[in-house]
Biopython code that builds the backbone (N, CA, C, O; Angstrom):
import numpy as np
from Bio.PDB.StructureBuilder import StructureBuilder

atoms = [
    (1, "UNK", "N", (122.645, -63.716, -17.780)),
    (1, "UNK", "CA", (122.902, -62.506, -17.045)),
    (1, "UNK", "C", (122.440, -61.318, -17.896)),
    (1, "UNK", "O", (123.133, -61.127, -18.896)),
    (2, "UNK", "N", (121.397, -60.470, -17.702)),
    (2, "UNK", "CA", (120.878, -59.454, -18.053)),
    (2, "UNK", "C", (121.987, -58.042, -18.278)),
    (2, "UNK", "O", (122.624, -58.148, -17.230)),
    (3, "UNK", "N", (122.327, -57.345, -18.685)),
    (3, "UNK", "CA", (122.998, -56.471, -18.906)),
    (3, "UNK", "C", (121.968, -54.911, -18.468)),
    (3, "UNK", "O", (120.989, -54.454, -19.058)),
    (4, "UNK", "N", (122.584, -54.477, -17.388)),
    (4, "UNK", "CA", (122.027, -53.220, -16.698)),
    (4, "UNK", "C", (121.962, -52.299, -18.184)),
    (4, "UNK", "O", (122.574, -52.324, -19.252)),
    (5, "UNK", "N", (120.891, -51.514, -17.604)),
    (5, "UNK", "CA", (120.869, -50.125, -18.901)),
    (5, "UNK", "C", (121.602, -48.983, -18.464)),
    (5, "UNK", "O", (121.895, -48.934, -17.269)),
    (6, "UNK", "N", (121.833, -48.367, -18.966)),
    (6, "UNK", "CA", (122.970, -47.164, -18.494)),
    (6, "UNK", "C", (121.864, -46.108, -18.945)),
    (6, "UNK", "O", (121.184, -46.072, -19.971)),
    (7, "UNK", "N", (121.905, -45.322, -17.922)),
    (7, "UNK", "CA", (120.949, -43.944, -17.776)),
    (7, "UNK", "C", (121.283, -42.526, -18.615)),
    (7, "UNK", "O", (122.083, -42.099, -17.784)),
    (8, "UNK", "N", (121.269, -41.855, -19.278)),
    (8, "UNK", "CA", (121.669, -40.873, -19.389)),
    (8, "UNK", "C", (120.511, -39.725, -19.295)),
    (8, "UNK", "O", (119.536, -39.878, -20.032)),
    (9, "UNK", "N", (120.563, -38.338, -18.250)),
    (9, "UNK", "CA", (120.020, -37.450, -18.640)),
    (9, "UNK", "C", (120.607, -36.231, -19.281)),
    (9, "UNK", "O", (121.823, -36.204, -19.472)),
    (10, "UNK", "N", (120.041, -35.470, -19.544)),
    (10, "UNK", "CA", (120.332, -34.364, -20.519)),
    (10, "UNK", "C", (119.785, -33.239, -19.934)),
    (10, "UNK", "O", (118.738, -33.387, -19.304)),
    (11, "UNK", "N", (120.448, -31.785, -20.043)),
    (11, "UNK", "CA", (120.021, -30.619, -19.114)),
    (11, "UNK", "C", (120.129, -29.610, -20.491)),
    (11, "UNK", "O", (121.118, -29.536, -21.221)),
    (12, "UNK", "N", (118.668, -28.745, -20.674)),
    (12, "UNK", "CA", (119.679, -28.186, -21.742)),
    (12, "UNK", "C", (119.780, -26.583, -20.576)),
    (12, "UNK", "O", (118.775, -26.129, -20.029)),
    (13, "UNK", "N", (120.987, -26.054, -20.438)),
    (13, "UNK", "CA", (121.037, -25.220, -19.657)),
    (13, "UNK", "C", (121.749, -23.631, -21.007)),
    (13, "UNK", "O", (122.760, -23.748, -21.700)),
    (14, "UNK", "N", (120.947, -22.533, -20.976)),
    (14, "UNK", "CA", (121.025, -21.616, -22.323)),
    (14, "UNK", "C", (121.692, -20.837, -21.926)),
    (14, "UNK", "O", (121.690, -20.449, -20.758)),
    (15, "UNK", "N", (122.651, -20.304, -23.114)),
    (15, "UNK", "CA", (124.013, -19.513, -22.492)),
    (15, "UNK", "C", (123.066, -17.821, -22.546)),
    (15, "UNK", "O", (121.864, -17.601, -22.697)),
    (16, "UNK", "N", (124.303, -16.824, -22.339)),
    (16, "UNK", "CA", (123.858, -15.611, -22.374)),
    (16, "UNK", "C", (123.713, -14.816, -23.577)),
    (16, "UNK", "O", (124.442, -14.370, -24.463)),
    (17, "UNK", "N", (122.133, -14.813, -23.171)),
    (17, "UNK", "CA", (121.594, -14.094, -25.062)),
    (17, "UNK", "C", (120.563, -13.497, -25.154)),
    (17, "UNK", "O", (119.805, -13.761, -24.221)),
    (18, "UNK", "N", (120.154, -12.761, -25.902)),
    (18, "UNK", "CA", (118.719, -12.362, -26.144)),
    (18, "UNK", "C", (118.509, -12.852, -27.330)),
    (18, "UNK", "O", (119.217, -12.726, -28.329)),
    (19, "UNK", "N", (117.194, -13.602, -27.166)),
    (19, "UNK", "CA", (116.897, -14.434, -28.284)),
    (19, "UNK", "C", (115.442, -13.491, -29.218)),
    (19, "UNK", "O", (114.981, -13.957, -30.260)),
    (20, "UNK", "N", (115.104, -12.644, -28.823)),
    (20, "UNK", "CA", (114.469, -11.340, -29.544)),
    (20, "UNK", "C", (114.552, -10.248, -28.595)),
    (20, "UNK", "O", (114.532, -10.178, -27.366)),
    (21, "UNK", "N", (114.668, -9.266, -29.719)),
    (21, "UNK", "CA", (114.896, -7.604, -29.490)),
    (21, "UNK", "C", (113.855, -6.909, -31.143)),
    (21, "UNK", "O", (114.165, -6.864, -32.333)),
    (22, "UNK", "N", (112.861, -6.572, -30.539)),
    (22, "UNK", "CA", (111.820, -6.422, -31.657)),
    (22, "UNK", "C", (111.343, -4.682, -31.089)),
    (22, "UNK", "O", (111.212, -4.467, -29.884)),
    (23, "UNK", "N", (111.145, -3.671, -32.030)),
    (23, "UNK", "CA", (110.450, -2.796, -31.924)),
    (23, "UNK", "C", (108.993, -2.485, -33.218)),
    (23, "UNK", "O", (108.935, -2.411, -34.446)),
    (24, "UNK", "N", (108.057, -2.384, -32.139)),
    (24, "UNK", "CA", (106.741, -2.106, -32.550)),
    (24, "UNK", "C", (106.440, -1.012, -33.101)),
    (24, "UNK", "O", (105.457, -0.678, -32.439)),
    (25, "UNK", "N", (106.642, -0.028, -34.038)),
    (25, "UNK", "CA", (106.063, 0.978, -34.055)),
    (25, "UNK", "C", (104.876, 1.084, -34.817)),
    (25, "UNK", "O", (104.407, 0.557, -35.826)),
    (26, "UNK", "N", (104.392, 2.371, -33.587)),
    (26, "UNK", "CA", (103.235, 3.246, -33.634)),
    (26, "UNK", "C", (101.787, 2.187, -33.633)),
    (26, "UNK", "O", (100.748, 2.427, -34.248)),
    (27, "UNK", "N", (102.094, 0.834, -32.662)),
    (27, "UNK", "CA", (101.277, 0.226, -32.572)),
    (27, "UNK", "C", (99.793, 0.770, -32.515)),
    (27, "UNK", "O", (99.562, 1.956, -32.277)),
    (28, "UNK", "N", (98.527, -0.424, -32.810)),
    (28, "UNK", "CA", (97.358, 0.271, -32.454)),
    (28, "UNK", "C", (97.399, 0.055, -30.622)),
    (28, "UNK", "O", (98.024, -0.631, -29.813)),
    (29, "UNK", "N", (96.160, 1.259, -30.601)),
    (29, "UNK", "CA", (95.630, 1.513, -28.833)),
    (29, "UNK", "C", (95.421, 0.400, -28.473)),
    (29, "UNK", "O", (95.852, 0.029, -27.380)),
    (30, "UNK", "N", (94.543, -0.628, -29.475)),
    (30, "UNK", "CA", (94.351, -1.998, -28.440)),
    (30, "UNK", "C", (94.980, -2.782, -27.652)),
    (30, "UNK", "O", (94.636, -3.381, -26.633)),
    (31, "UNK", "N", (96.569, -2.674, -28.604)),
    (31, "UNK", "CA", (97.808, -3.472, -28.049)),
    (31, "UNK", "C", (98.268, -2.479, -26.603)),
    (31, "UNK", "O", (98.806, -2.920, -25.588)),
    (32, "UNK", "N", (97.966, -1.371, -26.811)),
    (32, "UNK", "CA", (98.682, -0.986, -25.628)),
    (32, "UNK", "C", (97.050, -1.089, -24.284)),
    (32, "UNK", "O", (97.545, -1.120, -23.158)),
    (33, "UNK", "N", (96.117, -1.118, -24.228)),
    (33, "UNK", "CA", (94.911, -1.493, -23.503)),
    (33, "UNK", "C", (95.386, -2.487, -23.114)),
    (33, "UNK", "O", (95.498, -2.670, -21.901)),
    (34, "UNK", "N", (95.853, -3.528, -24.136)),
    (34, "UNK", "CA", (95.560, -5.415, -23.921)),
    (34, "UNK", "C", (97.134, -5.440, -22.949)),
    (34, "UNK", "O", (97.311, -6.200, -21.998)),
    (35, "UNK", "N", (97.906, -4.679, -23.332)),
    (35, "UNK", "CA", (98.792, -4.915, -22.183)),
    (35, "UNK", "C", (99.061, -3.805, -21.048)),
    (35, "UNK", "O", (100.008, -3.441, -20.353)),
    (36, "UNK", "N", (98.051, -3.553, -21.193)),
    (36, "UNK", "CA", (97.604, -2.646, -19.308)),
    (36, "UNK", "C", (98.932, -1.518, -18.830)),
    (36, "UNK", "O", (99.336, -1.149, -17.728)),
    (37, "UNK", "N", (99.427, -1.148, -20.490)),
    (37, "UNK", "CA", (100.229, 0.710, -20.313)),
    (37, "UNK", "C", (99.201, 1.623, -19.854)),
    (37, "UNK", "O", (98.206, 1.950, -20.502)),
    (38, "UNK", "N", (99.459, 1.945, -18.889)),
    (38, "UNK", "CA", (99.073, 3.490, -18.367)),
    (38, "UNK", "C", (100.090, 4.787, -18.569)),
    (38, "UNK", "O", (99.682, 5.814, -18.029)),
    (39, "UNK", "N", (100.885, 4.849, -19.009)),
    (39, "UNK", "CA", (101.760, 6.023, -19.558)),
    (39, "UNK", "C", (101.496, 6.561, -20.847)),
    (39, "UNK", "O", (101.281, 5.801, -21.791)),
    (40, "UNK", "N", (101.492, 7.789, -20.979)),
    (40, "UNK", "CA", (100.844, 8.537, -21.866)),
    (40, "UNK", "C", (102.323, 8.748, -22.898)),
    (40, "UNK", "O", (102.112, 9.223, -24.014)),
    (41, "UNK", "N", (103.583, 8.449, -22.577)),
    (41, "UNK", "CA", (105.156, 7.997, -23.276)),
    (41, "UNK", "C", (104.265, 6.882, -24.158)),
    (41, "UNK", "O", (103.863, 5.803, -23.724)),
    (42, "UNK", "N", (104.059, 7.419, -25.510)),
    (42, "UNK", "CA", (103.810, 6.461, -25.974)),
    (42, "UNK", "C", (103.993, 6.685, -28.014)),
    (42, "UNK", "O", (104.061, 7.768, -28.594)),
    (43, "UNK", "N", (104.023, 5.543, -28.549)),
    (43, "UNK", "CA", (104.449, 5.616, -30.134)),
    (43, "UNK", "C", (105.462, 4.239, -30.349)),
    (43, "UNK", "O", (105.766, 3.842, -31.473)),
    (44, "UNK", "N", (105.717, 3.881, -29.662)),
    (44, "UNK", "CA", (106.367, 2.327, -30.056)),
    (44, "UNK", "C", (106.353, 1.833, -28.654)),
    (44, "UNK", "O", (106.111, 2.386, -27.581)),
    (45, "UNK", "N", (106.784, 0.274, -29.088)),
    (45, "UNK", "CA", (106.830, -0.890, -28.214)),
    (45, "UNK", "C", (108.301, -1.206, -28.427)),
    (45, "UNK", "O", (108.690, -0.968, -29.571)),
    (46, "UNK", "N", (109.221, -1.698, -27.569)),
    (46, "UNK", "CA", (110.378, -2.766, -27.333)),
    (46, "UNK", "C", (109.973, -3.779, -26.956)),
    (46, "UNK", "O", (109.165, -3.894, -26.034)),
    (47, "UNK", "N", (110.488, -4.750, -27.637)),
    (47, "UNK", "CA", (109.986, -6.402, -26.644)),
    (47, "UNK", "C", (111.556, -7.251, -26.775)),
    (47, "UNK", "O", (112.013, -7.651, -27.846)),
    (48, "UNK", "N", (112.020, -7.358, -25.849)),
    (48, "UNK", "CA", (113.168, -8.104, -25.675)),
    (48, "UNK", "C", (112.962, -9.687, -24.486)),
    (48, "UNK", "O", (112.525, -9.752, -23.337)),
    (49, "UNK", "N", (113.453, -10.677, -25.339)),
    (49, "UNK", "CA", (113.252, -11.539, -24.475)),
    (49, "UNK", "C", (115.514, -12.306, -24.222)),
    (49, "UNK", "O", (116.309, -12.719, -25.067)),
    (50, "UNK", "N", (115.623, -12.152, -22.961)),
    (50, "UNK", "CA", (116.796, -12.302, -22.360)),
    (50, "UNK", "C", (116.927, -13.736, -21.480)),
    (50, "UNK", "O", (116.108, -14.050, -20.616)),
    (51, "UNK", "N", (117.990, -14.475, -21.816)),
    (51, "UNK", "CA", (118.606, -15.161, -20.791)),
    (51, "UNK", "C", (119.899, -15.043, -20.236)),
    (51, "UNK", "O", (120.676, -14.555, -21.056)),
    (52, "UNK", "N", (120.422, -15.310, -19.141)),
    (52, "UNK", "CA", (119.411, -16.285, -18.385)),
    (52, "UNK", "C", (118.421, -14.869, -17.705)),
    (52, "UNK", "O", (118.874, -13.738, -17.527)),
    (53, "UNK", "N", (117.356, -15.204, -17.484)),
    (53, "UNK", "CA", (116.202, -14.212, -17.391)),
    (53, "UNK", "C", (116.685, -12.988, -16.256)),
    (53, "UNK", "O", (116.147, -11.888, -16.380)),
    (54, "UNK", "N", (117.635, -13.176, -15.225)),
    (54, "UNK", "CA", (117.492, -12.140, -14.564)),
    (54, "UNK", "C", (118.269, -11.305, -15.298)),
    (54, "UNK", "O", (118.368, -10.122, -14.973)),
    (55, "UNK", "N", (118.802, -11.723, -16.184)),
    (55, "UNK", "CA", (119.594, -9.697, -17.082)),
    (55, "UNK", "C", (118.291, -9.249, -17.594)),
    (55, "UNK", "O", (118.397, -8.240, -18.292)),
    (56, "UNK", "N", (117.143, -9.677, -17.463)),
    (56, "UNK", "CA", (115.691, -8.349, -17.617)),
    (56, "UNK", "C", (116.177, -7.532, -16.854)),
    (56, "UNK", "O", (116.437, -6.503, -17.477)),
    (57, "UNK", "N", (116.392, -7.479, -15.984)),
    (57, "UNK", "CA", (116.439, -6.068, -14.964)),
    (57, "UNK", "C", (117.677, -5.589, -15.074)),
    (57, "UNK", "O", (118.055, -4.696, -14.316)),
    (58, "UNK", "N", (118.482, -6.114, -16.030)),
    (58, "UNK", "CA", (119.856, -5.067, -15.629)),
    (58, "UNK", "C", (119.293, -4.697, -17.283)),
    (58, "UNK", "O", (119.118, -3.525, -17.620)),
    (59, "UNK", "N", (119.063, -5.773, -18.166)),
    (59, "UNK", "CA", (118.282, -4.528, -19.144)),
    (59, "UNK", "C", (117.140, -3.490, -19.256)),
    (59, "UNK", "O", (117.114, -2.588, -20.093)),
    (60, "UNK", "N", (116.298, -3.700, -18.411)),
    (60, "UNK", "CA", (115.724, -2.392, -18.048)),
    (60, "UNK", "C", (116.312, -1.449, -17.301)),
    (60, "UNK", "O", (116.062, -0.265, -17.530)),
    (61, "UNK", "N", (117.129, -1.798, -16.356)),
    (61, "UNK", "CA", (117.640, -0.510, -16.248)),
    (61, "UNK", "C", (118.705, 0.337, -17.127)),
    (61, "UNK", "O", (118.878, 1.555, -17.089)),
    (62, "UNK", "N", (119.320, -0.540, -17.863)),
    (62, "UNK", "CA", (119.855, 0.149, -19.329)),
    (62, "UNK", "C", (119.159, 0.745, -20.077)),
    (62, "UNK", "O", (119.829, 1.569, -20.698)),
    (63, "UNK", "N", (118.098, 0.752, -20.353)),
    (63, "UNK", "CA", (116.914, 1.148, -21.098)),
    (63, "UNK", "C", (116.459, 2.382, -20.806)),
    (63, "UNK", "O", (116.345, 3.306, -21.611)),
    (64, "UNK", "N", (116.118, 2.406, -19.307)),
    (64, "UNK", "CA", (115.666, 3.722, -18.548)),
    (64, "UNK", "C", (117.086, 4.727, -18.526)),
    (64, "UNK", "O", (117.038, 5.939, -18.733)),
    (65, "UNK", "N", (117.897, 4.233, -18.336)),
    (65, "UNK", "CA", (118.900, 5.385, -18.490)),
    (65, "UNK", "C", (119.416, 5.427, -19.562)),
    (65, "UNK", "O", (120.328, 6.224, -19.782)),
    (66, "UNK", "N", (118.917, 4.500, -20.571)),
    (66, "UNK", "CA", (119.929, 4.676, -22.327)),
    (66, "UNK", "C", (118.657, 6.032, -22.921)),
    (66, "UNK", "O", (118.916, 6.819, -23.832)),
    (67, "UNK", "N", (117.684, 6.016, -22.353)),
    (67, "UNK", "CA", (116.747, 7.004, -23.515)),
    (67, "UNK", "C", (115.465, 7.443, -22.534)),
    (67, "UNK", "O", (115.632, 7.296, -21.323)),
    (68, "UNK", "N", (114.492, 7.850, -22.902)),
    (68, "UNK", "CA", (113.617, 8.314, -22.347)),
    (68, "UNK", "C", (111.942, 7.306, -22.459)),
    (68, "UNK", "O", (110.898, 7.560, -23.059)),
    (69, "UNK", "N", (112.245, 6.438, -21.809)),
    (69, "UNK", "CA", (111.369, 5.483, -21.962)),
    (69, "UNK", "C", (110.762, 4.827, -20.742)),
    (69, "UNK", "O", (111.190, 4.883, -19.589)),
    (70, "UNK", "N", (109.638, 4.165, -21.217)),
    (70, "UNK", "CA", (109.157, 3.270, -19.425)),
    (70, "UNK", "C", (108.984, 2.124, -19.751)),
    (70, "UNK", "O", (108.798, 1.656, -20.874)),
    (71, "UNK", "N", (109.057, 1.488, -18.476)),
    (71, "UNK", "CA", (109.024, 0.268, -18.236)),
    (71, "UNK", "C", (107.371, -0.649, -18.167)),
    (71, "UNK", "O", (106.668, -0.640, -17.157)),
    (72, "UNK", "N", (107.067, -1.257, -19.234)),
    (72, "UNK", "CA", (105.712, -1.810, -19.148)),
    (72, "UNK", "C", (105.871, -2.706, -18.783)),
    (72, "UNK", "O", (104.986, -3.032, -17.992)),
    (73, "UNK", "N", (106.835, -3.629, -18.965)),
    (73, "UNK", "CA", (106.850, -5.108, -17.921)),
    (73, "UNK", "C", (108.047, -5.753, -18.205)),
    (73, "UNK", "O", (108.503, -5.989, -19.324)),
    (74, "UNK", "N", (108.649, -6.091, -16.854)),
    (74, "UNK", "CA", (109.951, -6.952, -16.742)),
    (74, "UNK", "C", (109.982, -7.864, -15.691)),
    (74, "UNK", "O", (109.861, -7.663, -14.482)),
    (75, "UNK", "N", (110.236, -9.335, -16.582)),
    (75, "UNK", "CA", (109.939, -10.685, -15.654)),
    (75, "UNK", "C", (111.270, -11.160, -15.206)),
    (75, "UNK", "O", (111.884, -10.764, -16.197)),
    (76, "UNK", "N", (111.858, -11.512, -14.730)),
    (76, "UNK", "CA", (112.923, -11.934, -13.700)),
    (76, "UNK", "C", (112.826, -13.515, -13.923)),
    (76, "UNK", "O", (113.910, -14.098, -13.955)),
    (77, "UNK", "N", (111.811, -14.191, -14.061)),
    (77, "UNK", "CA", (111.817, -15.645, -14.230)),
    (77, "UNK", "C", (111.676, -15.975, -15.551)),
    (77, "UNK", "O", (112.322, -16.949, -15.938)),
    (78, "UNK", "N", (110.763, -15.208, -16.580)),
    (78, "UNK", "CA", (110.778, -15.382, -18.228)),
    (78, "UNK", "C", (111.845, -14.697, -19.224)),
    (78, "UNK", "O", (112.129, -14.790, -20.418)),
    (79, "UNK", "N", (112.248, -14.022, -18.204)),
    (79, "UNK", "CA", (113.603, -12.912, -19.212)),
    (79, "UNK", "C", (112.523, -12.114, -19.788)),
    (79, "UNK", "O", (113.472, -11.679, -20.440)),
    (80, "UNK", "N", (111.444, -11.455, -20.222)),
    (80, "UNK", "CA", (111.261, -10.848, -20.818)),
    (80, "UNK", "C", (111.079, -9.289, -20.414)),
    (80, "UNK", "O", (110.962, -8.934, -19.241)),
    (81, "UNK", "N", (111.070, -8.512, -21.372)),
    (81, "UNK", "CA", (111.216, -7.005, -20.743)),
    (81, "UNK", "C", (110.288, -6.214, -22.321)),
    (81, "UNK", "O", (110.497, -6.364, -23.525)),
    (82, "UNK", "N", (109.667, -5.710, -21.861)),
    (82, "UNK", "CA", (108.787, -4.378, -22.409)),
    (82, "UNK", "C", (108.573, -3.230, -22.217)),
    (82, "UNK", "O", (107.781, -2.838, -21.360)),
    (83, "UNK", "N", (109.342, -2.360, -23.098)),
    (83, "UNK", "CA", (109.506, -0.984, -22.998)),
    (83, "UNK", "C", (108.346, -0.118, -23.867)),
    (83, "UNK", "O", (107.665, -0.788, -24.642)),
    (84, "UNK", "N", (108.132, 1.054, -23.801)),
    (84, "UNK", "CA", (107.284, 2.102, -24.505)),
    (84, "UNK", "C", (108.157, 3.308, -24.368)),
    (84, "UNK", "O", (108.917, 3.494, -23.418)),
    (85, "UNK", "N", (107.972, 4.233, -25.532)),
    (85, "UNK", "CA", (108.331, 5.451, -25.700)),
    (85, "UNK", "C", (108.096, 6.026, -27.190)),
    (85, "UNK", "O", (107.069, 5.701, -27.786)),
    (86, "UNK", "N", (108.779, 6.643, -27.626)),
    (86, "UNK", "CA", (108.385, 7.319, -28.912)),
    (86, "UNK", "C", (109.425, 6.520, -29.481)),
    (86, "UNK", "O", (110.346, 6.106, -28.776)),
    (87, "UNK", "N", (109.329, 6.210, -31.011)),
    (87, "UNK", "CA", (110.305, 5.483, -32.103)),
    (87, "UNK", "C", (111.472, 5.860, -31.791)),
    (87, "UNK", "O", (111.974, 4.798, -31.423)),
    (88, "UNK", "N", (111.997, 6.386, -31.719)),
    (88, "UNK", "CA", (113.493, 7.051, -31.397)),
    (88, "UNK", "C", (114.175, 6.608, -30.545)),
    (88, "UNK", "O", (115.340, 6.215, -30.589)),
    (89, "UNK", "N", (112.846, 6.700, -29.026)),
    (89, "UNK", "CA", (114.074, 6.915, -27.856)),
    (89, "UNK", "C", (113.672, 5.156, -27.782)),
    (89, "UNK", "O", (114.371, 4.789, -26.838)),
    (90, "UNK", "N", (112.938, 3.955, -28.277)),
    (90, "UNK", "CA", (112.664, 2.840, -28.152)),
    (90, "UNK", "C", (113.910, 2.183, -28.622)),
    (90, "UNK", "O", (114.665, 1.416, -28.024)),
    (91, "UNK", "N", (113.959, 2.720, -29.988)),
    (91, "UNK", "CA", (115.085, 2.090, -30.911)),
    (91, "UNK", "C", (116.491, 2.248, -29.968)),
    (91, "UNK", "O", (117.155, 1.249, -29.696)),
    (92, "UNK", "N", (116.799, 3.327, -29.593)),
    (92, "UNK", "CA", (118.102, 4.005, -28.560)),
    (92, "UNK", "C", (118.330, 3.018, -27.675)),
    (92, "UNK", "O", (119.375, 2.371, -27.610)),
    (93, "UNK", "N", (117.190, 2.856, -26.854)),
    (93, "UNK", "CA", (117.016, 1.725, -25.931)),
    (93, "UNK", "C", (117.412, 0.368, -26.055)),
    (93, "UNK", "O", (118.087, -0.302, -25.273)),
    (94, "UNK", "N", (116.796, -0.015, -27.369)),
    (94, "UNK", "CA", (117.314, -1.503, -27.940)),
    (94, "UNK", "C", (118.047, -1.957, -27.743)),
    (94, "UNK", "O", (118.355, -2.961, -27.100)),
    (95, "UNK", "N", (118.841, -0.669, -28.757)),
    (95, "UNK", "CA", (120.475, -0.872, -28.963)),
    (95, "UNK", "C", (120.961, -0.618, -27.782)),
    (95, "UNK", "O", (121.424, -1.755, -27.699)),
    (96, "UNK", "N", (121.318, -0.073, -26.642)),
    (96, "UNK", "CA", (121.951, 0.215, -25.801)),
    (96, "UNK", "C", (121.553, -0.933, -24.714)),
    (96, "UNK", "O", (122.172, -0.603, -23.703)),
    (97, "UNK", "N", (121.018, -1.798, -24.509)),
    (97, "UNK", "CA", (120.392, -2.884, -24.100)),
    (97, "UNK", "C", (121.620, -4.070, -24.773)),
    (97, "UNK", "O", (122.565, -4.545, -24.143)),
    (98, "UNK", "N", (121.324, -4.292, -25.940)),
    (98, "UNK", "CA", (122.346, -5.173, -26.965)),
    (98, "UNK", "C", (123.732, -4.879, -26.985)),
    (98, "UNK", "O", (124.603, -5.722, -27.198)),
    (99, "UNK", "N", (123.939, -3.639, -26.753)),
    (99, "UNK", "CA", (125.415, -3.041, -26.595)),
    (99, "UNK", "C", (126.069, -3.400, -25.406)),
    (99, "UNK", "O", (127.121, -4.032, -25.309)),
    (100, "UNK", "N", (125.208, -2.846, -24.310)),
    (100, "UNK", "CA", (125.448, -3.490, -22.832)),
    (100, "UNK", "C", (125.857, -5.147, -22.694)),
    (100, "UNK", "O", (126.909, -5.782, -22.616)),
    (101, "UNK", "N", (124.309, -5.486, -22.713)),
    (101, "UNK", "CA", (124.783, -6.681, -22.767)),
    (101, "UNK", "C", (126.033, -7.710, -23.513)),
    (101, "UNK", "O", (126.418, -8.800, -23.089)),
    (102, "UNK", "N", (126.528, -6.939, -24.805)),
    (102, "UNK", "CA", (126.966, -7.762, -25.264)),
    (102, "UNK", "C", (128.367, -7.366, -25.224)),
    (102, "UNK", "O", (129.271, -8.151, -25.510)),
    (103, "UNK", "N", (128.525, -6.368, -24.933)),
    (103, "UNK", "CA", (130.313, -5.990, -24.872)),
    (103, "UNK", "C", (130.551, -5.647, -23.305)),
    (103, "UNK", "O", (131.665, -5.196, -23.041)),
    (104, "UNK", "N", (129.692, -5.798, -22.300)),
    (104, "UNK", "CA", (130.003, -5.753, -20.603)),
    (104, "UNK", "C", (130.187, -7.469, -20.685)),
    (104, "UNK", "O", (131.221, -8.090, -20.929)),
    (105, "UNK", "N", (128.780, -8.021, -20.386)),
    (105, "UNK", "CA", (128.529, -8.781, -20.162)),
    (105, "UNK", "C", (128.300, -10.246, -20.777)),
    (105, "UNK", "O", (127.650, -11.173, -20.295)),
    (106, "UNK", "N", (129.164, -10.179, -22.221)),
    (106, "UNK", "CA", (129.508, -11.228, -23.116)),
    (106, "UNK", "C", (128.186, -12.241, -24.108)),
    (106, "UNK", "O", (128.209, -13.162, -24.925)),
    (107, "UNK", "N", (127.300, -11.519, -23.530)),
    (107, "UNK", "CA", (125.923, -11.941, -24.386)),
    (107, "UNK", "C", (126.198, -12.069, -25.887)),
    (107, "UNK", "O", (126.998, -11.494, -26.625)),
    (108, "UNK", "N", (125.463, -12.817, -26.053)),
    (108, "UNK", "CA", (125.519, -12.721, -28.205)),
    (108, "UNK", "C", (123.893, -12.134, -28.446)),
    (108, "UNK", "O", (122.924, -12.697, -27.936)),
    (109, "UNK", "N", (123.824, -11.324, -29.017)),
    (109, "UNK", "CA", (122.583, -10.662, -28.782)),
    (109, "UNK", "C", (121.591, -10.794, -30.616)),
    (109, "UNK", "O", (121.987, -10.780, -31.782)),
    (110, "UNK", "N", (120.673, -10.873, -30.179)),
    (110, "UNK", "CA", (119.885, -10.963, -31.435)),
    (110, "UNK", "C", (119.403, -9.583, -32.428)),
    (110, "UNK", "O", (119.292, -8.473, -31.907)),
    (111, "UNK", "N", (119.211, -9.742, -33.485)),
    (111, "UNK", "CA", (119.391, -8.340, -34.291)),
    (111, "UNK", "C", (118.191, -7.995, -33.782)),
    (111, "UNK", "O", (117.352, -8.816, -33.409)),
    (112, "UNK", "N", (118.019, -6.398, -33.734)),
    (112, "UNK", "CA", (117.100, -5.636, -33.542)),
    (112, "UNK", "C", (115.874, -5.535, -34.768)),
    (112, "UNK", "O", (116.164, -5.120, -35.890)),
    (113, "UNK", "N", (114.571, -5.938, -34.433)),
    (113, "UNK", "CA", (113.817, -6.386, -35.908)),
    (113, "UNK", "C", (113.100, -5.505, -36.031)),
    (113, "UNK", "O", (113.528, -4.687, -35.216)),
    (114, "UNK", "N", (112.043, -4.972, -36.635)),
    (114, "UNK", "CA", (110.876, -4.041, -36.941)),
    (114, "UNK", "C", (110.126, -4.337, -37.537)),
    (114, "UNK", "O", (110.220, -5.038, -38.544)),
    (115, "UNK", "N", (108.787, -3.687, -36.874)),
    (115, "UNK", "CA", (107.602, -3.629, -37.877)),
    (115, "UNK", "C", (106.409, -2.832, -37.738)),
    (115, "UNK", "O", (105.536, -2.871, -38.605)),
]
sb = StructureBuilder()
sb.init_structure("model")
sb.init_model(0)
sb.init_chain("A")
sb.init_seg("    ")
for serial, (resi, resn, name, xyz) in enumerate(atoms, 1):
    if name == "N":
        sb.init_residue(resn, " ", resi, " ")
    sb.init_atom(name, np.array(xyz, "f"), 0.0, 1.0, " ", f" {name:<3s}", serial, name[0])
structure = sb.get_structure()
């Protein structure tokens, strides 16, 4: 008598986090060409990548109302979100993004990095 195999699958399902929160400053023009900014708000990059992906949009809209910044791209299915503005109001943004998320909405949020 053969002995059945017992199946197991595995899900990995990722809690609530941002797994980078990075600001760019005073990138070169190419980077902002190669990612197709048309706003003249410009002197740093934010790049935050969020799960589960739809808090991109509740972090961009934290962003737009934490500082004076725009929105270069926010994905809903990758979590990721990209902001522009001047060093200041980028950094403002970050943090108020990480703050949000993490004392509303229980996120563990990743340190804010630079370069």
């Amino acid at each position: 008598m053969s002995e059945a195999k017992q199946r197991i699958i595995q899900e990995f399902v990722p809690g609530k986090q941002t797994t980078m929160a990075h600001l760019i400053a005073n990138p070169k023009e190419d980077l902002y060409t190669k990612l197709g900014v048309i706003t003249d708000n410009r002197g740093a990059l934010g790049i935050m990548t969020i799960t589960p992906s739809e808090a991109a949009i509740i972090g961009a809209d934290v962003a737009t109302k934490a500082a004076a910044v725009d929105i270069v791209f926010v994905d809903r299915f990758s979590g990721s979100l990209v902001i522009c503005g001047d060093v200041s109001s980028v950094e403002a943004a970050l943090i108020a993004v990480n703050d949000t998320l993490a004392n509303i909405l229980g996120f563990d949020v990743a340190p804010i990095t630079r370069t």
